[in-house]
C-alpha positions in Angstrom: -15.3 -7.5 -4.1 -13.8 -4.0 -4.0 -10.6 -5.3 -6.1 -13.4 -6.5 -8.5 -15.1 -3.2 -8.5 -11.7 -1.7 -9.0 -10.7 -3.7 -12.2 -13.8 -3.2 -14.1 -13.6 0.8 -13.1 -9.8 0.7 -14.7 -10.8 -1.5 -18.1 -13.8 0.8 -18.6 -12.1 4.2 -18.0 -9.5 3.2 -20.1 -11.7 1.8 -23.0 -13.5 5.0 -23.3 -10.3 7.1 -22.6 -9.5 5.3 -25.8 -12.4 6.4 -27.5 -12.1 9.5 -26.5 -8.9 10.3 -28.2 -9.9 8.1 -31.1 -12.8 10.9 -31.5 -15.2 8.7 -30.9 -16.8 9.8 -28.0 -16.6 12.8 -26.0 -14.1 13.3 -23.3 -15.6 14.1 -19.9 -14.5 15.9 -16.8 -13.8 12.1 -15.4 -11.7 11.1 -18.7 -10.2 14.2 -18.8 -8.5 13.8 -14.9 -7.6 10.0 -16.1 -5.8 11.0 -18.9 -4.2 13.9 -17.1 -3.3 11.7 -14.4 -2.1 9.3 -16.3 0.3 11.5 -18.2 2.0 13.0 -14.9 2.1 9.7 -13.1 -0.2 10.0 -10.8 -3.4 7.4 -10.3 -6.7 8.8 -11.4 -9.0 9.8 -8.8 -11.8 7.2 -10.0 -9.4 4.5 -9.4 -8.0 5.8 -5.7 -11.6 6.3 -4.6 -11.7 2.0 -5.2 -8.3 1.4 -4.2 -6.6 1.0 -0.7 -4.8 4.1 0.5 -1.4 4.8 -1.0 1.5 7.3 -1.2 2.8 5.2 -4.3 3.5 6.7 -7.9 1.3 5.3 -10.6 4.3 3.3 -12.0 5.0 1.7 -8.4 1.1 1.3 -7.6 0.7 -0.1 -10.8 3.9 -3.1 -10.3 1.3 -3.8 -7.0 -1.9 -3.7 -8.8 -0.6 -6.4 -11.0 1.2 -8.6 -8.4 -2.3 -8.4 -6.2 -4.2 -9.5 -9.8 -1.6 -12.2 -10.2 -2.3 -13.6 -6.9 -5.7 -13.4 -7.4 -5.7 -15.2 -11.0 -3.5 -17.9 -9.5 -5.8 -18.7 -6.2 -8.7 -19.0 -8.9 -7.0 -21.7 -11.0 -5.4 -23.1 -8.1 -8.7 -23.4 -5.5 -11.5 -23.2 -8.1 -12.8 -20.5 -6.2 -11.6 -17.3 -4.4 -12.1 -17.0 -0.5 -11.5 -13.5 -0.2 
């Protein structure tokens, strides 16, 4: 459930990060540290707060954040159902 929580958090910050330099929306405090964060490297402090502690780099975290969802995906369409 907290990888869950974690996925949506990413795929909505970055959809209104998006936004937000489209100048659609306005950027807030919390969009403004994600897209600083994101431009030095490191993970954004709304996605650390729902991920497991880590000393990585956002590059490395990320290559593990998508190996983890890989995993995930496949135990779905492998077991129907995900017994986490």
């Amino acid at each position: 459930e907290r990888f869950n929580k974690l996925v949506v958090r990413m795929t909505k910050s970055l959809a209104e990060l998006q936004r937000a330099l489209a100048g659609e929306v306005g950027m807030s405090n919390e969009l403004d540290d994600v897209a600083r964060s994101l431009f030095i490297g490191h993970i954004p402090n709304i996605w650390r707060r729902l991920a497991p502690d880590t000393l990585k780099s956002l590059g490395n975290w990320m290559v593990y954040f998508l190996r983890r969802f890989s995993q995930y995906m496949l135990w779905l369409l492998l077991d129907g159902s995900w017994k986490g």
